[in-house]
BAFI-3210 file (N, C-alpha, C; in Angstrom, 3 decimals, decimal comma, padded with zeros to 6 digits):
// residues 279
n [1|2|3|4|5|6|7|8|9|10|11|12|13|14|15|16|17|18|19|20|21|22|23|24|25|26|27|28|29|30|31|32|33|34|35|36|37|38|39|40|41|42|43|44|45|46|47|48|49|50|51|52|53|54|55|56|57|58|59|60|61|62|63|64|65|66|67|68|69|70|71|72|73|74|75|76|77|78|79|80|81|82|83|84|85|86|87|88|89|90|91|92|93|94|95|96|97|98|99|100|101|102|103|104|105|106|107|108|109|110|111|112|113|114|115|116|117|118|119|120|121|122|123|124|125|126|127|128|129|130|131|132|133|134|135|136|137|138|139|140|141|142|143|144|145|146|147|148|149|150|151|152|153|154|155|156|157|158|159|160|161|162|163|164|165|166|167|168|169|170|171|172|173|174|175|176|177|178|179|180|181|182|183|184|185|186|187|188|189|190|191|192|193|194|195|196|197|198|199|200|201|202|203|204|205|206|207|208|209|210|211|212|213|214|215|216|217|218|219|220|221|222|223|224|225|226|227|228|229|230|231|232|233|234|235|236|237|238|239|240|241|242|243|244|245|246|247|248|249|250|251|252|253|254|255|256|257|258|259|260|261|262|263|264|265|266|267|268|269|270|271|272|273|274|275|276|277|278|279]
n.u [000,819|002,058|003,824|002,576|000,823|003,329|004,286|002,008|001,827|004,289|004,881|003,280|003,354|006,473|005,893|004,358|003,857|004,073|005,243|004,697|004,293|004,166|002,323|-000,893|-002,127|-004,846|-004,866|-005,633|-007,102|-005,991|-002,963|000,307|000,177|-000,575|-000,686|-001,044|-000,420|-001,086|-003,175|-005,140|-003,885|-003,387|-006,227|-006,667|-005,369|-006,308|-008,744|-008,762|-007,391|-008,932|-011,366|-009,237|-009,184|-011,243|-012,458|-010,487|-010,334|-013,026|-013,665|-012,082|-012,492|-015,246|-015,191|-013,631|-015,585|-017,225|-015,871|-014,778|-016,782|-019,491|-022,503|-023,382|-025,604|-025,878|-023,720|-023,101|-025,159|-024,322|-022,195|-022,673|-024,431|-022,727|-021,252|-022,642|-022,779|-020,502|-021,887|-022,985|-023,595|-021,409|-022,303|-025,039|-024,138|-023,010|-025,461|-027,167|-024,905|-024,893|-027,564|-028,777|-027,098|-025,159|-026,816|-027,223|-024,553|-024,253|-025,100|-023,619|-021,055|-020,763|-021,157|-018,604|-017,006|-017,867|-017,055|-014,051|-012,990|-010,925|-008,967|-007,234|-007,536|-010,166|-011,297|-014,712|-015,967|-017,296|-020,713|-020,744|-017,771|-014,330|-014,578|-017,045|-016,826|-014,764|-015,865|-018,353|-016,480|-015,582|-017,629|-017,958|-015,489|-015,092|-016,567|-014,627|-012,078|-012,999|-014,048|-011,764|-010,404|-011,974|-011,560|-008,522|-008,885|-010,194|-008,585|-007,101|-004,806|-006,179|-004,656|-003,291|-004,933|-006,285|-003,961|-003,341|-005,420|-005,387|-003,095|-004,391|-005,220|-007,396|-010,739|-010,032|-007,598|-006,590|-007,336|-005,416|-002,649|-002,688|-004,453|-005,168|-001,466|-001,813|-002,984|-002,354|-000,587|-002,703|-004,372|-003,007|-002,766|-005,514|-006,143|-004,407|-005,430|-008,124|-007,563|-006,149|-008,456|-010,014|-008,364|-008,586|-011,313|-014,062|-016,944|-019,038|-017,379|-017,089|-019,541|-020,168|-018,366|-017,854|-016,539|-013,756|-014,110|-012,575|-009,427|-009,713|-008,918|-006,345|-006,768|-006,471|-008,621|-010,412|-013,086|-013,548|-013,879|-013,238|-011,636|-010,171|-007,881|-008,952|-011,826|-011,857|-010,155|-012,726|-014,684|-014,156|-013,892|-014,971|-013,376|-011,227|-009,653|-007,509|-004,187|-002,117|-004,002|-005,257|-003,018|-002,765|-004,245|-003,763|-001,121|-002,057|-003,213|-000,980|000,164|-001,726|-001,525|001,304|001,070|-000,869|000,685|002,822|002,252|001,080|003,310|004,988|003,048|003,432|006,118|006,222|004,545|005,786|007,889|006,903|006,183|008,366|009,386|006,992|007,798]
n.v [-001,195|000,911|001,540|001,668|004,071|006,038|005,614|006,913|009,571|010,993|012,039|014,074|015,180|015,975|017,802|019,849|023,401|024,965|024,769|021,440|020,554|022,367|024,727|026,099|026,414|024,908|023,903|022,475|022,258|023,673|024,398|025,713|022,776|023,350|022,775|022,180|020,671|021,683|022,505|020,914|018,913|020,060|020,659|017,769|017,046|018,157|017,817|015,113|015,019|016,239|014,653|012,386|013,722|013,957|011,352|009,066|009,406|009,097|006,909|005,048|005,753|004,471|002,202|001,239|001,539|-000,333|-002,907|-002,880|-001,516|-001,307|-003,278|-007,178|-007,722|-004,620|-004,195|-005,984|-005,539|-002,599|-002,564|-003,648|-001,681|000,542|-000,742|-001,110|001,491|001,318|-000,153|001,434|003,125|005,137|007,056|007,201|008,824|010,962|012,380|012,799|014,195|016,784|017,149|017,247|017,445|019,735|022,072|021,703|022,207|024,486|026,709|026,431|026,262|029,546|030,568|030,411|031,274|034,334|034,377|033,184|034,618|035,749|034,764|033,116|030,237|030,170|031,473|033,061|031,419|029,200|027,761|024,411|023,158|022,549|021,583|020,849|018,998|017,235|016,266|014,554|012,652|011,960|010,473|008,540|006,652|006,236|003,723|001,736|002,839|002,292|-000,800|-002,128|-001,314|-002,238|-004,914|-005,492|-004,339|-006,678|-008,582|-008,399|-009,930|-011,461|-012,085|-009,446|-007,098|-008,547|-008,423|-005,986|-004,799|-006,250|-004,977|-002,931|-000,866|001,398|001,270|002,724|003,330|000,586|000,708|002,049|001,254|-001,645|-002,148|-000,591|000,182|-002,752|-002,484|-000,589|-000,983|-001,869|-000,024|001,924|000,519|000,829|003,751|004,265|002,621|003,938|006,494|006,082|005,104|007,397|009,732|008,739|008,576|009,620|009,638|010,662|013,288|014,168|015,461|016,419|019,411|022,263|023,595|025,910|028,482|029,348|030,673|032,036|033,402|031,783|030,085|029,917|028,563|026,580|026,753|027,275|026,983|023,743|021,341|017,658|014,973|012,987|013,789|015,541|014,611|012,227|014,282|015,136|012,862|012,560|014,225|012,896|013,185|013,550|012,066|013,597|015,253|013,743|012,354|014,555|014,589|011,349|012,248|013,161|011,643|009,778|011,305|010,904|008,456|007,759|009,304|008,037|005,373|006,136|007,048|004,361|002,996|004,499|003,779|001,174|000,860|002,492|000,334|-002,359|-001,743|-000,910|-003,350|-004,600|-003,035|-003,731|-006,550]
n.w [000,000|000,691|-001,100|-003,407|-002,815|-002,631|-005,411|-006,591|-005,628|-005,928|-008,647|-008,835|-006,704|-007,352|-009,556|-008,102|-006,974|-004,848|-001,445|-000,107|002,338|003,910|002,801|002,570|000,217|-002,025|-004,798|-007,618|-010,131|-012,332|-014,641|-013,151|-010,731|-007,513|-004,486|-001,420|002,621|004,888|005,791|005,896|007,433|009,900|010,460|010,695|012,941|015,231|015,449|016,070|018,266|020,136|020,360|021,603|024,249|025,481|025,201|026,145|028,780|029,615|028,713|030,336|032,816|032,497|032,274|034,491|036,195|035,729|035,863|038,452|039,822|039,168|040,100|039,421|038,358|036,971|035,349|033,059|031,176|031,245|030,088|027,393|026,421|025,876|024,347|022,012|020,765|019,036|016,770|015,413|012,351|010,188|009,000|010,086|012,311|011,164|010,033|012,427|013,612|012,036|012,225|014,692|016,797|016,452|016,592|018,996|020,138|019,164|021,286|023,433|021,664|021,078|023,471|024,571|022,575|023,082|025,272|025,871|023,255|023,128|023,439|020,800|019,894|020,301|019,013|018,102|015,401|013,033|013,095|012,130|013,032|014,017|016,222|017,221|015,347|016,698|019,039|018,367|016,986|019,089|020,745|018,729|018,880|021,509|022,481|021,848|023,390|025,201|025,408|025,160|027,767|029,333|028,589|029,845|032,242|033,660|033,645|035,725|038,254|040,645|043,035|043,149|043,716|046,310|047,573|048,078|049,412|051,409|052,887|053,466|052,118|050,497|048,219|045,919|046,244|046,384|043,092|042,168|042,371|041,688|039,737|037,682|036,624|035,970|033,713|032,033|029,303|027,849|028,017|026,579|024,188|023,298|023,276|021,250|019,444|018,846|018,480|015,211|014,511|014,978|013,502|010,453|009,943|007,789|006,755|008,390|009,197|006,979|006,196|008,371|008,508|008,105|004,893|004,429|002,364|-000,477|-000,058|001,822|004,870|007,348|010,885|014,102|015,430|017,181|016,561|014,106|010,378|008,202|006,593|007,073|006,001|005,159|004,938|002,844|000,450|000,085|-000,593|-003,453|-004,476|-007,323|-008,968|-009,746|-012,614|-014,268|-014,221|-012,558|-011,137|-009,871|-008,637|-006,350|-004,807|-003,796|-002,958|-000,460|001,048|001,481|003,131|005,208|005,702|006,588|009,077|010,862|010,863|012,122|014,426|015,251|015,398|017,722|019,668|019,646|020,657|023,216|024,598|024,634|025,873|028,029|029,046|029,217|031,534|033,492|033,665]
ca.u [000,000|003,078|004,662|001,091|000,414|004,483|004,521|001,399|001,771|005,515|005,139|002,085|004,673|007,517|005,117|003,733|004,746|004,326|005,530|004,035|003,937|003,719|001,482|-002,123|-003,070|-004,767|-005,470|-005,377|-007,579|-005,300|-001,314|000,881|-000,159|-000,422|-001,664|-000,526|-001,467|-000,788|-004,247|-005,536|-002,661|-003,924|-007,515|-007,322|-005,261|-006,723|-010,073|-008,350|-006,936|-010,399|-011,633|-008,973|-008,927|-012,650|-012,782|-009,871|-010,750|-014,380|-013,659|-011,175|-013,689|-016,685|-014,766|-013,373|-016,773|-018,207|-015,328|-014,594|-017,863|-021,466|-022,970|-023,123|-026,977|-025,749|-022,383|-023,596|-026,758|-023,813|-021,157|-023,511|-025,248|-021,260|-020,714|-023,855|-022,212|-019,809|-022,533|-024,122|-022,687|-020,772|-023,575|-025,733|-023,362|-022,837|-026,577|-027,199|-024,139|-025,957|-028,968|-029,346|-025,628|-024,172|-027,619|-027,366|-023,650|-024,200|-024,995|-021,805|-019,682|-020,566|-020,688|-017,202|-016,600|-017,764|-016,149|-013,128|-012,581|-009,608|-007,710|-007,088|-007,968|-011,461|-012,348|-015,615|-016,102|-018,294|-021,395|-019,994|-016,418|-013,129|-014,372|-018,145|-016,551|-013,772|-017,208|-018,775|-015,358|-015,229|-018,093|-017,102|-014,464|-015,487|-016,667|-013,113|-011,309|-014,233|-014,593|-010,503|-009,662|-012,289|-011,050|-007,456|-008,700|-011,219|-007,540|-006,061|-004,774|-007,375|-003,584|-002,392|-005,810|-006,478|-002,711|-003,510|-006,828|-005,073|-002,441|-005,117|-005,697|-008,819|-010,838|-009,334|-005,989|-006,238|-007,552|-004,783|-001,934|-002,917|-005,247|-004,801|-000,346|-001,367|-003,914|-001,906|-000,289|-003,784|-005,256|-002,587|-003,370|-007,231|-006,172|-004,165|-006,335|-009,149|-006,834|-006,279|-009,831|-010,460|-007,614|-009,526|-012,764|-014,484|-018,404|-019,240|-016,789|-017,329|-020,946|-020,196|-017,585|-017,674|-015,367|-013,779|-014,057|-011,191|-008,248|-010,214|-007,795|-006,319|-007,087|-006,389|-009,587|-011,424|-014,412|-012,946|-014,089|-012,266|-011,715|-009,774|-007,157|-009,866|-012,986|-010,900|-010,557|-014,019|-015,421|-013,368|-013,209|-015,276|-012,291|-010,332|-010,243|-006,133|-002,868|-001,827|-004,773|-005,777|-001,689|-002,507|-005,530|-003,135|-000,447|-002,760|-003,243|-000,079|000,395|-002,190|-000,888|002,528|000,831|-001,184|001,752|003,846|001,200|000,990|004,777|005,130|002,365|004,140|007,206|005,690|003,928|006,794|009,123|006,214|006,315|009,641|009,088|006,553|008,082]
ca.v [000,000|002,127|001,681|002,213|005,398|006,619|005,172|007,623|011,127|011,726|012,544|014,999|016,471|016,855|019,270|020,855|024,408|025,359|023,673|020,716|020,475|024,045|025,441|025,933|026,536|023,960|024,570|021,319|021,963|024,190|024,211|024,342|022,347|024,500|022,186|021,893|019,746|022,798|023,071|019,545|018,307|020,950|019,661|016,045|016,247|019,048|016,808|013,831|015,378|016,513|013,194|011,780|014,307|013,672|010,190|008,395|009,826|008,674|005,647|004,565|005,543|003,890|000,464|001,196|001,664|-001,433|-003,926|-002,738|-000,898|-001,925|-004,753|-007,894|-006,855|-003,648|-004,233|-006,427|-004,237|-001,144|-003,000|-003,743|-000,203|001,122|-001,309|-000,795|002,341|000,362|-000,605|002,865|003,485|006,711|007,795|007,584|009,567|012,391|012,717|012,899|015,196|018,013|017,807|017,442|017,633|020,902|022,900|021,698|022,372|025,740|028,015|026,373|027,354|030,578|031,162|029,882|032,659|035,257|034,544|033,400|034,803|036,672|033,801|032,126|028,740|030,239|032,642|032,719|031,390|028,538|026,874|023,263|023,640|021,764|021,633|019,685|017,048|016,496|015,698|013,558|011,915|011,519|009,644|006,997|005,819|005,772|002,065|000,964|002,650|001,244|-002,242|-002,988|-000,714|-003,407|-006,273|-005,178|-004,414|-007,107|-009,544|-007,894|-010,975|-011,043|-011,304|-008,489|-006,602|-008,978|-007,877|-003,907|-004,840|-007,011|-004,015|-001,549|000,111|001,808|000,448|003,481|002,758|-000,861|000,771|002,782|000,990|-003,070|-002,001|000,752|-000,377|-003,682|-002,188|000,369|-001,332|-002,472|001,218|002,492|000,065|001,005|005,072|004,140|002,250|004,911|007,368|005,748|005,362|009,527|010,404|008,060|008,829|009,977|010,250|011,390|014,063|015,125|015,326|017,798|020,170|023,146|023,705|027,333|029,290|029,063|031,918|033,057|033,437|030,698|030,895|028,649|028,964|025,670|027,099|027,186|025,068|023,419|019,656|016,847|014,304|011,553|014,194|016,593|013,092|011,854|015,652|015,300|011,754|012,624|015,290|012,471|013,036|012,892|011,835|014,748|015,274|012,385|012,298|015,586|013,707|010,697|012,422|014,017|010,409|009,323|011,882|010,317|007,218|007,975|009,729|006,453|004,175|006,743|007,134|002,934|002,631|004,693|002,852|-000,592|001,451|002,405|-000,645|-002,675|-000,842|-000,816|-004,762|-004,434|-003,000|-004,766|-007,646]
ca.w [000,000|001,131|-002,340|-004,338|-002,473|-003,286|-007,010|-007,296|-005,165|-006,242|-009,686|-009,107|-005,457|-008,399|-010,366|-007,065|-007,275|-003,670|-000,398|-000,008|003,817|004,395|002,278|002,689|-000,944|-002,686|-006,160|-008,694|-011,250|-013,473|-014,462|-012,533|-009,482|-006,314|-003,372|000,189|003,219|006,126|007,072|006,228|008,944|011,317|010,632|011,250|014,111|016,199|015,923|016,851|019,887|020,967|020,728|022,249|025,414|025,708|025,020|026,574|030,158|030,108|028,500|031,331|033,899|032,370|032,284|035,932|037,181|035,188|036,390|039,501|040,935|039,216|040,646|038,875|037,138|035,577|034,906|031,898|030,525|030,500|028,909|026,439|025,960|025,585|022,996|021,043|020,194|017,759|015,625|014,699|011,173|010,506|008,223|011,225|013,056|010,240|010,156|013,570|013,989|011,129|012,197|015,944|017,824|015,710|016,906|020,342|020,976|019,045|022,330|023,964|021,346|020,579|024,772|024,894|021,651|023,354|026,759|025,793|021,543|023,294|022,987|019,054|020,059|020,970|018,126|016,975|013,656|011,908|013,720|012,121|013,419|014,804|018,210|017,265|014,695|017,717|019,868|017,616|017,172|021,023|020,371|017,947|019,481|023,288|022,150|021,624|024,611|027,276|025,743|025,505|028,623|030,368|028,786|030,336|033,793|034,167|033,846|036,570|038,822|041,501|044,169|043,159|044,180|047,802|048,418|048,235|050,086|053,227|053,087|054,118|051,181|050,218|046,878|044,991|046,312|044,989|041,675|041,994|042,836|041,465|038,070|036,518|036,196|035,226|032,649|031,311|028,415|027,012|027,758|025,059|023,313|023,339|023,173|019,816|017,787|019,049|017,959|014,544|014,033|014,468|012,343|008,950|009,789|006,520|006,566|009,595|009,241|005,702|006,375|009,711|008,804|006,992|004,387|004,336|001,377|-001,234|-000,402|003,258|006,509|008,197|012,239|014,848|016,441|017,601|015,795|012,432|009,627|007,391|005,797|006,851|004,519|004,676|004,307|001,666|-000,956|-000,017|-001,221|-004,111|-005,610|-008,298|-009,582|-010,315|-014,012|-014,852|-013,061|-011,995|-010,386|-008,672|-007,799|-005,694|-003,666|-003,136|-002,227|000,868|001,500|001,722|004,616|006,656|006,102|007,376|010,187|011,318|010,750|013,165|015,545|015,814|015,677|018,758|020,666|020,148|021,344|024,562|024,993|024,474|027,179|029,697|029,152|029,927|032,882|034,514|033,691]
c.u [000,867|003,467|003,396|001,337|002,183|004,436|002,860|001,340|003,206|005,818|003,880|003,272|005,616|007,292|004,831|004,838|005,050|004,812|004,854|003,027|003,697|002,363|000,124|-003,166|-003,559|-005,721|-004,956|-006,470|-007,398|-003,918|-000,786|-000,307|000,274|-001,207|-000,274|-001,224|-001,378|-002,421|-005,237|-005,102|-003,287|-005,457|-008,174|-006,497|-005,695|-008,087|-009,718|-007,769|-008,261|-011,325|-010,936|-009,189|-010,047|-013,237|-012,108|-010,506|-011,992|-014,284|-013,408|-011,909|-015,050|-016,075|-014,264|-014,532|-017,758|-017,305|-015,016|-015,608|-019,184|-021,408|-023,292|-024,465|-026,961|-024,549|-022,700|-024,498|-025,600|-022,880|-021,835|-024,212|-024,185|-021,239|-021,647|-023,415|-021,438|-020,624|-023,060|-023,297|-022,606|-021,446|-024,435|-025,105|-023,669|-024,723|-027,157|-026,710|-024,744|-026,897|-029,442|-028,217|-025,079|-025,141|-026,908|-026,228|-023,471|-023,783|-023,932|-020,910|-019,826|-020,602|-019,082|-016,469|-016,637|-017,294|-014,444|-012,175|-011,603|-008,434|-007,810|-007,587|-009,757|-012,396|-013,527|-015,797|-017,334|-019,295|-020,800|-018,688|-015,814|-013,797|-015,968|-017,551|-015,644|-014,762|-017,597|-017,756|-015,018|-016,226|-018,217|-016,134|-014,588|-015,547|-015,282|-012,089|-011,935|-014,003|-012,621|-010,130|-010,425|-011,972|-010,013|-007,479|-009,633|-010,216|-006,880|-005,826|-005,518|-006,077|-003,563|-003,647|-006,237|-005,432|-002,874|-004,408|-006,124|-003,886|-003,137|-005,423|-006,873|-009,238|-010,422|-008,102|-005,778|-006,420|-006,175|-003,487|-001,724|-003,623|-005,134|-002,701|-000,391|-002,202|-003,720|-001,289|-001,855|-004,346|-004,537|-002,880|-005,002|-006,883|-005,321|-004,604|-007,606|-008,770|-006,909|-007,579|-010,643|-010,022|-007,871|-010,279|-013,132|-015,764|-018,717|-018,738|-017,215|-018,436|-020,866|-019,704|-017,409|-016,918|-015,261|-013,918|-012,695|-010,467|-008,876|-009,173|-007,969|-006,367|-006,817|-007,490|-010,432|-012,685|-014,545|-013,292|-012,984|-012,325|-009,970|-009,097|-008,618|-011,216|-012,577|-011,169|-011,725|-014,556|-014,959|-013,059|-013,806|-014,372|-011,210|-009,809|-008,355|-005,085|-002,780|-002,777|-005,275|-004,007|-001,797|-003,085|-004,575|-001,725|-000,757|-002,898|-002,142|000,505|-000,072|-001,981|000,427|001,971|000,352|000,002|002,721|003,081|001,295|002,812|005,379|004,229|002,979|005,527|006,968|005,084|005,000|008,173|008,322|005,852|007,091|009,773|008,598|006,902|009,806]
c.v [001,265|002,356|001,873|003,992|006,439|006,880|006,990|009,491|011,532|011,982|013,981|016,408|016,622|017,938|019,989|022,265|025,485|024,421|022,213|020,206|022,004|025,063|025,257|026,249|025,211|024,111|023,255|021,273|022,993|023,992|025,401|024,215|023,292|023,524|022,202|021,243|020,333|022,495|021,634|018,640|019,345|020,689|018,345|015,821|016,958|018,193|015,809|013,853|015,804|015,568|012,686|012,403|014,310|012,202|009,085|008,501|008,868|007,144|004,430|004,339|004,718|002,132|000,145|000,789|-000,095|-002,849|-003,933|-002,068|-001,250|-003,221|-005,205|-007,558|-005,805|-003,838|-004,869|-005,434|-002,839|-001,200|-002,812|-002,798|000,457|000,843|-001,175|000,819|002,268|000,389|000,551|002,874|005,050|007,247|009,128|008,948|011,262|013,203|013,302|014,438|016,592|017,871|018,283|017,504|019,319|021,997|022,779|022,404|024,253|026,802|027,944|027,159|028,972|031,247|031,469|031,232|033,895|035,608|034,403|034,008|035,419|035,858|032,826|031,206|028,958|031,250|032,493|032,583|030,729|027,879|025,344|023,400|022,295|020,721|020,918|018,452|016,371|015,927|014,709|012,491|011,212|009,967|008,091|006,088|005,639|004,628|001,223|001,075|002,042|000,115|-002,445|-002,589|-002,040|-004,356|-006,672|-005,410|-005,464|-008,491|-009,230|-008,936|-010,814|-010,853|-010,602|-007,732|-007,493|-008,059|-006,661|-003,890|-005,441|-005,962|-002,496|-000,694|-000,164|001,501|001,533|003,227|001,181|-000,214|001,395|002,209|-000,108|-002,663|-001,444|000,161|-001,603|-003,666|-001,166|000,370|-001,378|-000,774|001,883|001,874|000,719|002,494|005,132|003,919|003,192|005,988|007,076|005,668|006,709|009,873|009,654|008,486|010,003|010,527|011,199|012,984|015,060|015,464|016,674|018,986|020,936|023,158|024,789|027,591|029,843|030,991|032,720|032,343|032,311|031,044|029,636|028,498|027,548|025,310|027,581|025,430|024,621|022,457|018,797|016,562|013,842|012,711|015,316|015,056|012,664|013,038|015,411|014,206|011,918|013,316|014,270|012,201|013,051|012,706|012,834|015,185|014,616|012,044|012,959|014,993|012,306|010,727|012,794|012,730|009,743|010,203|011,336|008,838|007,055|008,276|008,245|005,602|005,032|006,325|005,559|002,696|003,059|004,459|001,754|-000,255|001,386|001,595|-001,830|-002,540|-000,658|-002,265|-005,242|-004,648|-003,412|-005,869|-008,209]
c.w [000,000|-000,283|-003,273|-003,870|-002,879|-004,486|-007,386|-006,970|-005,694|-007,697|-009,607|-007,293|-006,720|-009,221|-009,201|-006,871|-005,877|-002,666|-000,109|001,377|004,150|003,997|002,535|001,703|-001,478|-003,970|-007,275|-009,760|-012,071|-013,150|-013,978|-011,083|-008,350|-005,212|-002,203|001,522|004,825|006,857|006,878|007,819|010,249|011,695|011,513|012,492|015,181|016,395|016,532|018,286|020,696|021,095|021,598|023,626|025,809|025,874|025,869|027,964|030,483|029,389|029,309|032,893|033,901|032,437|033,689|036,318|036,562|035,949|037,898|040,421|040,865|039,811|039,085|037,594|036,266|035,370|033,218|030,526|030,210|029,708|027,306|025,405|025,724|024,177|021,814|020,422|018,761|016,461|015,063|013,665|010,772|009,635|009,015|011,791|012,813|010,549|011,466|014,096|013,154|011,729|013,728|016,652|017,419|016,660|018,649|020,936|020,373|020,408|022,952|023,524|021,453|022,251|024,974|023,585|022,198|024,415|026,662|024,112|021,905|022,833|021,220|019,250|019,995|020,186|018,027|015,795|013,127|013,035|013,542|011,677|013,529|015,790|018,364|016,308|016,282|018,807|019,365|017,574|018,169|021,155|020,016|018,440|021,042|022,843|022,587|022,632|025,442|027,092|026,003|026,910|029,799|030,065|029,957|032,128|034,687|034,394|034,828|037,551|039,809|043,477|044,644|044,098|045,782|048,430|048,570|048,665|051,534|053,679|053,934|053,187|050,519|048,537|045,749|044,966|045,781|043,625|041,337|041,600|042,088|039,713|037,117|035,926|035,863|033,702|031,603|030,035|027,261|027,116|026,934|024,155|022,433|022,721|021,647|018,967|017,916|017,826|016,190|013,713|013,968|013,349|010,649|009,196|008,572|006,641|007,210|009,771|008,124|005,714|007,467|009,222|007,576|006,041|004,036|002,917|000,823|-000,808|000,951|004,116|007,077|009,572|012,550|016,147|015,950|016,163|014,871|011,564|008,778|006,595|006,264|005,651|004,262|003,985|002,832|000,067|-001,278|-000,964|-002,573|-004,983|-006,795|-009,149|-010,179|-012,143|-014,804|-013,305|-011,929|-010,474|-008,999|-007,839|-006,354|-004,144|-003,062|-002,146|-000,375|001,527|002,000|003,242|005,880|006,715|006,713|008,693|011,322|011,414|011,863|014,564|016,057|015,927|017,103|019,490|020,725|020,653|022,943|025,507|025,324|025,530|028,280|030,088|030,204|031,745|034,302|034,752|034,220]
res [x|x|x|x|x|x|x|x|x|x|x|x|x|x|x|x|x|x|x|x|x|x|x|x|x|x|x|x|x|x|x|x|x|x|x|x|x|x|x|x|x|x|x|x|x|x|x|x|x|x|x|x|x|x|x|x|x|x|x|x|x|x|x|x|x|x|x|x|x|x|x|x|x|x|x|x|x|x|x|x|x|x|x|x|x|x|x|x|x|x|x|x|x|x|x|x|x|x|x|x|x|x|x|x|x|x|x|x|x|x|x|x|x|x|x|x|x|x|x|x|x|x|x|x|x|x|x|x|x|x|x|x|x|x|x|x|x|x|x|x|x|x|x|x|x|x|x|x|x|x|x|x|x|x|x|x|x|x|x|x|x|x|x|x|x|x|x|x|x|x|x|x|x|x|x|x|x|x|x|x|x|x|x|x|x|x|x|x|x|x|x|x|x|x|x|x|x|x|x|x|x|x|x|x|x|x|x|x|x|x|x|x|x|x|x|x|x|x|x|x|x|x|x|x|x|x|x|x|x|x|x|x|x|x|x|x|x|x|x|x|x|x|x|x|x|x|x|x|x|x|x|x|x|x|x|x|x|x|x|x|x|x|x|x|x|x|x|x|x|x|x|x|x|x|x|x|x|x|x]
***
């Protein structure tokens, strides 16, 4: 795939007449080529970080509280109602997210605009922004950190937890101390492939998020629209009409495939060395 996606973006980057990584023009349907993947890259990962910083947290807690605190009757029934999340298809999602999530989180943002627009991160700008796909996003992937983060802590040797219980320590201090460090490998695990699964996401996305208006100001404000790699190609596969062209769209691809393949390379890094460790 690595050598497909090369063999086809580096003859359409050898014509590209601006930066490739820098630039934030993207102009491919006249000569020369003028594209750049500046504000795509600032796109897909500012959402993916607002997923993750929303998602991991409550994911971690909702699988705590299911293995270690519901009773045996709901523990089941919430696993269950977590995971039923999984199955919604990112159609669903998109739809959902336009029609009834974008309104709702409206008054938020534009509170949060007018309280804090002092700061860049917080401008006011687009009703479907950054800062509702990175919600929606949060979303989607909760599924995946809750169910592995409980697989993880529901193995925890049942020892290790008596021994931090006949020690005197309180049932947070076992969580603390016994679960969470022997569950911590599998919860990167869980917060990577989460991760992975924000930074592709396609429908859902392309369906939410504005897309600015060709040659208007870049901002680093939350509540800025924009487009994604994955929703930028999706918008766009119909354009594929020569090389060149369709080079420009794969090259944007080939970014977020490096990115993913980094992103998982340094999870089996960290995972790998916290093996180590415990072991």
């Amino acid at each position: 795939m690595g050598v497909f996606l090369l063999a086809q973006a580096i003859p359409a980057i050898a014509k590209d007449q601006v930066n490739f990584l820098w630039s934030r023009e993207w102009n491919v349907d006249s000569e020369p080529l003028r594209f750049g993947v500046r504000d795509l890259l600032w796109a897909t990962v500012v959402t993916s970080i607002i997923a993750m910083l929303l998602a991991v947290p409550v994911g971690v807690a909702v699988a705590l509280f299911i293995t270690e605190y519901a009773p045996r009757w709901l523990a089941r029934p919430a696993a269950q109602l977590v995971d039923l999340l999984a199955a919604v298809p990112s159609i669903v999602y998109g739809l959902w997210g336009v029609a009834t999530f974008t309104p709702f989180v409206g008054p938020l943002q534009n509170w949060l605009g007018s309280t804090l627009g002092w700061i860049p991160l917080f401008a006011p700008k687009y009703q479907s922004s950054l800062f509702v796909v990175g919600i929606v996003l949060a979303i989607m992937i909760l599924p995946i950190v809750t169910a592995l983060s409980r697989e993880v802590f529901s193995q925890t040797p049942r020892t290790h937890k008596e021994a931090a219980l006949a020690l005197g320590a309180t049932k947070w201090e076992m969580i603390r101390t016994a679960v969470l460090p022997y569950g911590q490998p599998g919860v990167i695990s869980a917060a990577m492939l989460a991760l992975g699964r924000a930074l592709g996401e396609t429908i859902a996305v392309t369906m939410i998020l504005s897309a600015l208006a060709p040659g208007s100001p870049w901002s680093w404000s939350l509540f800025n629209g924009g487009a994604t790699f994955a929703s930028l190609i999706a918008n766009n596969a119909a354009e594929f009409d020569s090389p060149e062209k369709t080079g420009a769209y794969i090259a944007a691809g080939l970014v977020l495939f490096v990115l993913t393949f980094v992103v998982n390379a340094i999870a089996r890094i960290v995972i790998e060395r916290r093996k180590a460790f415990t072991e």
